[in-house]
C-alpha positions, 0 to 999 in steps of 0.5 A, spaced: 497 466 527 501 472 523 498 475 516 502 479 512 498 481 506 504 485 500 503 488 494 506 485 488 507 490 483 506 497 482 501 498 487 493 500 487 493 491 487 487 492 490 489 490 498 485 494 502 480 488 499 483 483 501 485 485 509 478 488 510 476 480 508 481 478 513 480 483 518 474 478 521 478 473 523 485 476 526 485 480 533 490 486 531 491 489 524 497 493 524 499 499 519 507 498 518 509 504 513 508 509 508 503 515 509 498 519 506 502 518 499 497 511 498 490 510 499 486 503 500 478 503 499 474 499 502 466 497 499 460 496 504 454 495 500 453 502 497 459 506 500 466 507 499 471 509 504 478 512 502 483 510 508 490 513 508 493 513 515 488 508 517 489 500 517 483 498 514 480 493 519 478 501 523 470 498 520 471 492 524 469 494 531 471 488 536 478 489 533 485 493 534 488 497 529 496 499 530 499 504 527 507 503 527 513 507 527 514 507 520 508 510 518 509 517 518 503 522 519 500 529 516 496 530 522 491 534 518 490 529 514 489 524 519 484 528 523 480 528 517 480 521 516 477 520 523 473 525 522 469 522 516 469 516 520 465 519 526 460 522 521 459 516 517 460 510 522 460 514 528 464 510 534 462 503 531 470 503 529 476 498 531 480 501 536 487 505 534 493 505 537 499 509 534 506 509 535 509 515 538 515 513 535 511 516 528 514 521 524 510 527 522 510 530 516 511 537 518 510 544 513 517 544 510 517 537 507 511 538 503 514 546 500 521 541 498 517 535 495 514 541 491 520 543 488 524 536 487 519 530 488 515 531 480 522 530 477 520 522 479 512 522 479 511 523 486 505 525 491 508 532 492 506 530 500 512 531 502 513 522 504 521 523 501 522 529 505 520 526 512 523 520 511 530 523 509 529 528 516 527 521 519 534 517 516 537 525 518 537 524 526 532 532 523 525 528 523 519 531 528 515 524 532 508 524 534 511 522 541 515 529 541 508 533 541 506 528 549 512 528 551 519 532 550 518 540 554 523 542 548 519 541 542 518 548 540 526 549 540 526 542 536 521 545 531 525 552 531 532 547 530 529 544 523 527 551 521 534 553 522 536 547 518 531 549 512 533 556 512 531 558 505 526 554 504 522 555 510 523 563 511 516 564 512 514 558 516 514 560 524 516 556 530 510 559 535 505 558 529 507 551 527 507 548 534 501 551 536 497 548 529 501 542 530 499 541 538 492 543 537 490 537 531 495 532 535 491 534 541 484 532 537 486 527 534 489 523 541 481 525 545 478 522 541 475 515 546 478 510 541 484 513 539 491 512 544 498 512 544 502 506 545 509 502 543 507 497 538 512 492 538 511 492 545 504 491 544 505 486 539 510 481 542 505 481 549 500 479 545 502 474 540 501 468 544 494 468 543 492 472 538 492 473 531 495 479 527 495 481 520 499 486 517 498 491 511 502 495 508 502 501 503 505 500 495 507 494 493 515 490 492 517 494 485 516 501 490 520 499 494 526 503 496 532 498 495 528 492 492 523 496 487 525 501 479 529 505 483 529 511 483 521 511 480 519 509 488 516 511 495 521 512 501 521 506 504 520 498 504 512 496 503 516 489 502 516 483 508 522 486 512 518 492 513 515 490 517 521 488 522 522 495 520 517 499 521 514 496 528 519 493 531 517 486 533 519 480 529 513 476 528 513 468 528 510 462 524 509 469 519 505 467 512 505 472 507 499 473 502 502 476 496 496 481 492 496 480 484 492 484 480 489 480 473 493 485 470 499 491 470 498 498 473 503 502 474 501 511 476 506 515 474 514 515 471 518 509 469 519 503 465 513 498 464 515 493 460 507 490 459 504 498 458 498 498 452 497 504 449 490 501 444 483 499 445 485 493 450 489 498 454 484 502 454 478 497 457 483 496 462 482 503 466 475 505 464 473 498 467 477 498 472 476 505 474 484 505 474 484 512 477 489 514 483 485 513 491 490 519 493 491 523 488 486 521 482 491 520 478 490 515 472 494 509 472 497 506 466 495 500 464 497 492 461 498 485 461 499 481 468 507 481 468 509 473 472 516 476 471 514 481 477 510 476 481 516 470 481 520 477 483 515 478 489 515 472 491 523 471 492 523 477 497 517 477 501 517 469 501 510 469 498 506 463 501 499 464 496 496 469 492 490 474 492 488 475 486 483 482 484 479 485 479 479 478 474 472 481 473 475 487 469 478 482 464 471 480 462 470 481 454 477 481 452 478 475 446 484 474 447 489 474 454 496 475 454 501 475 460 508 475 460 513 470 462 520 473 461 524 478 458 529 478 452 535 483 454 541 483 449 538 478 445 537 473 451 531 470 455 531 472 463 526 470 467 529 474 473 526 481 473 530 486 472 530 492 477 535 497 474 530 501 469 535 502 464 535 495 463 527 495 464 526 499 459 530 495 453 527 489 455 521 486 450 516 482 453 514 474 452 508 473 452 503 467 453 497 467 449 490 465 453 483 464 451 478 470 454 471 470 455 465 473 455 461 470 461 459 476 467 463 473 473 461 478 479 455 474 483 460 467 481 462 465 489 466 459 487 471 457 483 468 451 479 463 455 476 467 460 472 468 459 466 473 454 463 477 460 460 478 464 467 480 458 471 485 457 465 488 464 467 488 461 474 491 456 473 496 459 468 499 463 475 499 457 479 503 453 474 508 459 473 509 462 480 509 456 484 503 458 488 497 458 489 491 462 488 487 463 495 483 468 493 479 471 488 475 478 487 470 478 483 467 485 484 470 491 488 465 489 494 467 484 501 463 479 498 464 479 492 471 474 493 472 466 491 475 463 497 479 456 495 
């Protein structure tokens, strides 16, 4: 059995949830793109952890956890990552394999993201640059610090290329930097090298491995509200991409948020600027897990969802935080666009197009009723099982999961 879970909107959906829920019942757990520009927290009992590079199945310690070549690494970062784990949790961790193939984020793509990326909203943690050296035939891999004798000249080389920018970066200082945390990072006993895609397809007879991605379907690269995106595709085809093994009989769960938020710039067609915006992100706690930043926020768009659907080929839904909804009188969703005096359906990816549309709205009743300690569907309220059921009927797809609070238990399973 292959599960990939894709984010549906802009992001912060909540996804770390629902593969932390999952990860109990699959083998591996595989990490397919993005970097430390996104983050996943996971709620055991009192505590939360905030992963980065980290797949979020590492707290389930009888599991494999794969990183794949097209994630890229801040070896920093990254080492702090596990460093946290070990004081908290200690070796009571999943297993971690990394792809050599991993590109690294190197000194000289954070100093060029400083200088361009703010102009799209981005993380400034050098993502774009080290995809685009990546793409370039320039990019630095983990595997290149283990095995090429001549990664000195290869550092010196890139320098070469980033003359202007990196004049006062050194070769010798990097290396030595970069090979000291690398070396860290790969003695630690649950922690190894090995080609993901190899690993996975030996594997995939007999037994069961889910997929998790970073950012969602209207980030990505080609699919998502160009050029307010991330630098490569956390839809379903990254996932042939970014670990070079195609699975089989693969079912994709897409996470919705009871609602819409987006961070950063670009057209949002459902953003609220009132009280009911603003109950949203208090209640919510609509701040970024990477970079704290306060996230926009409005009515749940099925314009976006139908769109996600299509290109990851959705096959049900996991729906968060429909807690947060709670006390809200009236609900609104959107259902399409008018563009030019004409009703779509289709969700329009060009954002001059995005930002003219004017958003159809169905209204629904709220309610009033506390639903964090409800564990079946039944027992909601008659209005949050309208809501539900309102995306069923309009999406095609059914609701499987249903959060109810931001800890691993607080999830209605249908």
């Amino acid at each position: 059995m292959n599960f990939a879970i894709i984010g549906t909107q802009w992001g912060d959906e909540g996804k770390g949830k629902i593969v932390d829920y999952l990860s109990e019942k699959f083998d591996y757990i595989v990490r397919y793109q993005g970097g430390n520009n996104a983050g996943h927290t996971v709620v055991l009992g009192d505590q939360k952890f905030p992963l980065h590079h980290i797949p979020t199945g590492i707290l389930h310690k009888n599991k494999i956890c794969c990183i794949g070549c097209g994630v890229i690494l801040n070896p920093k970062v990254f080492l702090e990552e596990l460093q946290s784990l070990d004081k908290r949790v200690g070796n009571n961790t999943a297993r971690l394999i990394i792809d050599p193939k991993a590109h690294l984020i190197m000194p000289w793509h954070i100093l060029r993201d400083s200088l361009t990326g703010g102009k799209i909203g981005t993380t400034g943690r050098g993502i774009g640059p080290c995809y685009e050296d990546a793409i370039g035939r320039r990019g630095i891999r983990i595997g290149d610090f283990v095995y090429n004798r001549n990664i000195k000249k290869q550092i010196q080389s890139t320098i070469g290329y980033y003359a202007d920018l990196a004049k006062k970066l050194n070769a010798q200082t990097i290396y030595k930097d970069y090979s000291t945390t690398i070396k860290a990072i790969l003695k630690r006993p649950r922690v190894s090298l090995g080609d993901v895609g190899v690993l996975l397809d030996e594997k995939q007879k007999n037994r069961n491995i889910l997929f998790e991605g970073a950012q969602a379907t209207l980030l990505d690269i080609y699919f998502g509200t160009y050029p307010f995106v991330t630098s490569s595709h956390p839809t379903l085809g990254g996932i042939y991409i970014g670990t070079g093994f195609a699975p089989q009989n693969i079912k994709t769960v897409g996470v919705v948020k009871a609602y819409t938020t987006r961070v950063g710039e670009g057209p949002f067609p459902t953003e609220l600027h009132d009280k009911v915006g603003k109950h949203l992100a208090e209640k919510g706690h609509e701040f970024g897990t990477t970079t704290g930043r306060p996230r926009r926020c409005g009515w749940l768009d099925l314009t976006i969802i139908r769109y996600a659907k299509r290109i990851s080929g959705l096959s049900g839904i996991a729906l968060t935080k429909l807690d947060i909804l709670t006390g809200l009188t009236t609900l609104k969703v959107a259902v399409g666009y008018k563009l030019k005096g004409k009703v779509i359906k289709d969700f329009p990816v060009f954002v001059y197009d995005l930002e003219r549309v004017q958003s159809i709205y169905h209204e629904m009743e709220g309610w009033n009723d506390d639903i964090t300690g409800i564990k079946s569907f039944n027992n909601l309220p008659k209005q949050a099982k309208n809501y539900v059921k309102f995306i069923e009927k309009e999406t095609g797809l059914p609701v499987k999961y249903i959060g109810v609070g931001p800890e691993r238990s607080q999830l209605i399973i249908r």
